[in-house]
C-alpha positions as CSV (number, residue, x, y, z in Angstrom):
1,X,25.9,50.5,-2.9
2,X,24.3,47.3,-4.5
3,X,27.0,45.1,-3.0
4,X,26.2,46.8,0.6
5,X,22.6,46.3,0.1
6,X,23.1,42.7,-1.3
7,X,25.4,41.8,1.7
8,X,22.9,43.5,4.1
9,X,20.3,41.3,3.0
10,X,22.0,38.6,3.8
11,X,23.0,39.1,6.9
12,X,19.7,40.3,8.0
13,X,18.2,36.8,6.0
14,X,20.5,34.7,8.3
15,X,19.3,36.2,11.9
16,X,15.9,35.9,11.3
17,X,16.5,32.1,10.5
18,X,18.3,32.3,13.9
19,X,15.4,34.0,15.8
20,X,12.6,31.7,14.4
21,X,14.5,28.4,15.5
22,X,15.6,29.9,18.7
23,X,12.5,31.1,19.7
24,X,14.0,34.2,21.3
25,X,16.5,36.7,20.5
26,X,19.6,37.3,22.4
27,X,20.3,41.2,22.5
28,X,24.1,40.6,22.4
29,X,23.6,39.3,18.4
30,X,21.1,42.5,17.6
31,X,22.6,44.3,14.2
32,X,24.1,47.7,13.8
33,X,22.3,48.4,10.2
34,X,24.3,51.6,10.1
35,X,28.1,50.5,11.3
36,X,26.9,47.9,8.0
37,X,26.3,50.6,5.4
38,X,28.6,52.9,6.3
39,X,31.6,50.9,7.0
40,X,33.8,49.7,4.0
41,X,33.9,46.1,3.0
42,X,34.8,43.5,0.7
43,X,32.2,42.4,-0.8
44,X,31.6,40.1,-3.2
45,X,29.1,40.8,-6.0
46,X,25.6,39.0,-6.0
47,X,25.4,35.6,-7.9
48,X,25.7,36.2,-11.9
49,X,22.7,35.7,-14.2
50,X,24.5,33.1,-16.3
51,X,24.5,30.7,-13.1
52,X,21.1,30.2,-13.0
53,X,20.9,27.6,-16.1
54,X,23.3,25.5,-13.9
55,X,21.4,25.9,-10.7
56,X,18.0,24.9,-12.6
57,X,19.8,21.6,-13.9
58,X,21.3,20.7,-10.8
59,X,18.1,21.0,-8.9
60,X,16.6,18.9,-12.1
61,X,18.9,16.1,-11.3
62,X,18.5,16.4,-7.8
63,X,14.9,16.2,-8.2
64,X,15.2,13.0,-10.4
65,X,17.4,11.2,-8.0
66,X,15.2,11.8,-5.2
67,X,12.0,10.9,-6.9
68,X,10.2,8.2,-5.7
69,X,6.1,6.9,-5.6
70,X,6.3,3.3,-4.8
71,X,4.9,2.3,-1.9
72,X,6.7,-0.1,0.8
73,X,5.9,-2.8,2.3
74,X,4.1,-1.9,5.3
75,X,3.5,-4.1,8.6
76,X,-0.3,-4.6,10.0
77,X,-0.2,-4.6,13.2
78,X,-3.2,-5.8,15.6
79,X,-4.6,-3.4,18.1
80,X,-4.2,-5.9,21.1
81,X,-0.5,-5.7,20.3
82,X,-0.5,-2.0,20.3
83,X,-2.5,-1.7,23.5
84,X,-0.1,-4.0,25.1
85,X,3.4,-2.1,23.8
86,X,1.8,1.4,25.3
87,X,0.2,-0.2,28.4
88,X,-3.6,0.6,26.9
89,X,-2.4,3.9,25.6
90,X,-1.3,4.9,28.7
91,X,-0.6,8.3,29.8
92,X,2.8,7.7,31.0
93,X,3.5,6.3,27.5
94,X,2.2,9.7,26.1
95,X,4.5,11.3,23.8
96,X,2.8,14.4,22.6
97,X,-0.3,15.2,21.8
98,X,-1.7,17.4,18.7
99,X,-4.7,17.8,16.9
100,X,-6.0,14.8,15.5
101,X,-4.6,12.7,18.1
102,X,-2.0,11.8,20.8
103,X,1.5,9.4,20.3
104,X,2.5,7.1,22.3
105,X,5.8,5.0,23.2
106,X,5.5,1.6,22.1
107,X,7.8,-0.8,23.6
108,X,7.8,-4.0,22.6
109,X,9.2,-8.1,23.7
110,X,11.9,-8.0,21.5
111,X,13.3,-4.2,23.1
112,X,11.9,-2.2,19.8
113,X,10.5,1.1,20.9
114,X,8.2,2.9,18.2
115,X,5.8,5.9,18.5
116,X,2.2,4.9,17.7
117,X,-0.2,8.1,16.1
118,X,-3.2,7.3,17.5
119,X,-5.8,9.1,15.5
120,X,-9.2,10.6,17.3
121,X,-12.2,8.8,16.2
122,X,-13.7,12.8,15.7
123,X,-10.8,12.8,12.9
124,X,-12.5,10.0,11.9
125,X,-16.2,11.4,11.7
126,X,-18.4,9.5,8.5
127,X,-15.4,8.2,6.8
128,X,-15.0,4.6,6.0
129,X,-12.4,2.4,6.2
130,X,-11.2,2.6,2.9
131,X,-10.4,6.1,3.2
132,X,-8.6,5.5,5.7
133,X,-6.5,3.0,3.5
134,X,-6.4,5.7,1.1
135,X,-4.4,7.9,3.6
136,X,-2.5,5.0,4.3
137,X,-1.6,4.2,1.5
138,X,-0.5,7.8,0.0
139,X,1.9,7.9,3.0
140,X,3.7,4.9,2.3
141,X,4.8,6.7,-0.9
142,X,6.8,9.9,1.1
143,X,10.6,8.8,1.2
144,X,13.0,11.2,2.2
145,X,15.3,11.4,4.6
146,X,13.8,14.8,6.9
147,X,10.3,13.0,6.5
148,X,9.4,10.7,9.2
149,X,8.4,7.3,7.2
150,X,5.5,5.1,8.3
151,X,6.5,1.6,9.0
152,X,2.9,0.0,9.3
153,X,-0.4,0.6,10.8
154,X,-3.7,-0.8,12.5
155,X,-7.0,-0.2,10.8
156,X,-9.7,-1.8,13.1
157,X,-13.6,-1.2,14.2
158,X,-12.4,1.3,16.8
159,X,-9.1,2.2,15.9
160,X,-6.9,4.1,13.6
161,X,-3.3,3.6,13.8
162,X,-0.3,4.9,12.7
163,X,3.1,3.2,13.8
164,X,6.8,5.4,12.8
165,X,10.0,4.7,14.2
166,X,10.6,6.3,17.7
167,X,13.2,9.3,17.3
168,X,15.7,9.7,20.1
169,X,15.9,13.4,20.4
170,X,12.0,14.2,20.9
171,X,10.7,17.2,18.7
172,X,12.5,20.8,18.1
173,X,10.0,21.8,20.3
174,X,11.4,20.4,23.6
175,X,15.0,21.6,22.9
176,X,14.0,25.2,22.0
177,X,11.7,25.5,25.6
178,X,13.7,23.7,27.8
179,X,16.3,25.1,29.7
180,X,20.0,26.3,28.2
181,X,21.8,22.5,29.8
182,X,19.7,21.3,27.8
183,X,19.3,23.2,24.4
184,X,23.6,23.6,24.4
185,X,23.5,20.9,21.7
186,X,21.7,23.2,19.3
187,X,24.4,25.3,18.1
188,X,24.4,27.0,15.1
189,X,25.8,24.8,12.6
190,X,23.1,22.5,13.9
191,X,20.3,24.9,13.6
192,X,21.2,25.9,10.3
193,X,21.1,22.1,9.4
194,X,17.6,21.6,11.3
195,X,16.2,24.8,8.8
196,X,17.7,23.2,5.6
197,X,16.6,19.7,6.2
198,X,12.8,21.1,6.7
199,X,13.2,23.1,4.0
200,X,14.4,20.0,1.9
201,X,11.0,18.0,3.4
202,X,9.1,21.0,2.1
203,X,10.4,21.0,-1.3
204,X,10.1,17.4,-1.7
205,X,6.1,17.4,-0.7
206,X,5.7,20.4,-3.0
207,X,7.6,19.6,-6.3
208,X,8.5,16.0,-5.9
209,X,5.7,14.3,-5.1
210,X,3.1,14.4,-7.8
211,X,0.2,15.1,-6.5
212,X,1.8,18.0,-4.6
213,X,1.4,16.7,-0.6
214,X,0.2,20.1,1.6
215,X,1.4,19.4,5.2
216,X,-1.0,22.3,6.9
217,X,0.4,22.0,10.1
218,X,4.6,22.3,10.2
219,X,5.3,23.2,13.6
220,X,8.6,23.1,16.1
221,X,6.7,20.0,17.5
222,X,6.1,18.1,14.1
223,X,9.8,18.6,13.7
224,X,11.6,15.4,15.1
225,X,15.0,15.0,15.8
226,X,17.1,11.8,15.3
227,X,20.2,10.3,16.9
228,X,22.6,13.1,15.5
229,X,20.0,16.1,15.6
230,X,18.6,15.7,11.6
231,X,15.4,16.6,11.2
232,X,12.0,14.3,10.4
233,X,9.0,16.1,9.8
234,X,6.1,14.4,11.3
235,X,2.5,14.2,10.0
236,X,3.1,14.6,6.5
237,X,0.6,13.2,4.6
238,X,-2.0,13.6,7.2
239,X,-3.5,16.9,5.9
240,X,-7.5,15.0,5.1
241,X,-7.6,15.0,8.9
242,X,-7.1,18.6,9.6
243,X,-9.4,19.5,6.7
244,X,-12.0,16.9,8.6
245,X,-11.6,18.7,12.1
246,X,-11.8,22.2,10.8
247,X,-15.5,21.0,9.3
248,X,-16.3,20.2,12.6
249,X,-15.5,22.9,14.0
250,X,-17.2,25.4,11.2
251,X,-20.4,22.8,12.4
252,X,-19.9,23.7,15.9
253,X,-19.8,27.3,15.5
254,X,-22.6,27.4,12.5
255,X,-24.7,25.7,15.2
256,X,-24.0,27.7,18.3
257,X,-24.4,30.9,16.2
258,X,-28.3,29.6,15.3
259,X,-29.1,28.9,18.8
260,X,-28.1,32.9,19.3
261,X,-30.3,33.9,17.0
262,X,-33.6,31.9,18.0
């Protein structure tokens, strides 16, 4: 009965992994949890105890050879050059837009395309430019392969910007609401690999980086997707700004609720 239960669990594990990255579920992959426990298997037994000091050393090492704080070298760009690769932040250069700002397509002479994060001066509220730096500067730290890495940045009187290589595929967000021609090349194998390498950006924030680096805001649309469908979180390091904007917000409502009560 352990073995059915263990096996049951598992199973049960895997579809909801397949219903959160789908974004719907298809009825023909629903579960008979009965046909499961009553019909005889063979099973094999739940991982043994003595595994565990293995695991623990492997992820140890894995840890170590992943580990890294220095920053790179990062480009300063000028904001004339940034207004001229997106057309003066033009709409039709407008990549997506979330809460502390809106990205935008940045083509350039030489055929380069980036994506430039251009960061809402209300993000921005009473903090000086050093701060901003500071963020910078933290970012530049974050290598991994599922994070998207910051390749330089514009920090001017009335801007704050962000400039990351352009990823091909868009976010996870587009392929999981557009229609089925174009989410075929999602299959399984490939959202299974999309889960694990978020899961892998995750784990590095949390227990590589020291200080631990708190994303607050993973979403299908801070998800990117290269060339071959690997994922690159987006964001990361960018949590002071949401912390900013919820203050703002708390303000807002603090103020309209006195105005009530006059």
């Amino acid at each position: 009965m352990l073995c059915n239960s263990y096996l049951l669990s598992q199973i049960l594990c895997v579809h909801f992994v397949d219903f959160v990255l789908a974004g719907t579920k298809d009825s023909s992959s629903s579960i008979d949890i009965k046909t499961l426990e009553t019909s005889p298997m063979e099973l094999k037994p739940p991982p043994a105890d003595n595994k565990k000091v293995n695991k623990d050393n492997e992820f140890a090492n894995k840890l170590t050879s992943r580990r890294s704080t220095d920053s790179i070298s990062l480009i300063t760009y000028l904001s004339a050059d940034l207004q001229a690769a997106t057309e003066s932040f033009s709409s039709s250069r407008l990549l997506g837009q979330g809460n502390i700002g809106c990205v935008y397509k940045a083509k350039f002479n030489d055929g380069k395309a980036l994506a430039v994060n251009k960061i809402e001066t209300l993000n921005l509220s009473g903090s000086r430019s050093s701060d901003f730096m500071e963020v910078v500067s933290g970012i530049s730290k974050l290598h991994h392969s599922n994070i998207a890495e910051l390749l330089g940045y514009c920090s001017e009187s009335s801007y704050q910007l962000l400039v990351y290589e352009r990823q091909q595929n868009g976010s996870l967000h587009g392929f999981l609401h557009l229609s089925d021609d174009y989410s075929k090349p999602l299959t399984w194998d490939t959202r299974v690999r999309i889960a694990l390498g978020t899961a892998h950006a995750v784990e590095y924030l949390h227990e590589v980086c020291s200080p631990s680096v708190i994303h607050k805001h993973i979403k299908s649309s801070n998800i990117l997707l290269d060339a071959e469908l690997n994922p690159r979180v987006a964001d990361c390091g960018l949590g002071v700004f949401f912390e900013v904007q919820l203050k703002f917000i708390c303000i807002i409502l603090g103020n309209h609720a006195g105005m009530h009560n006059i």
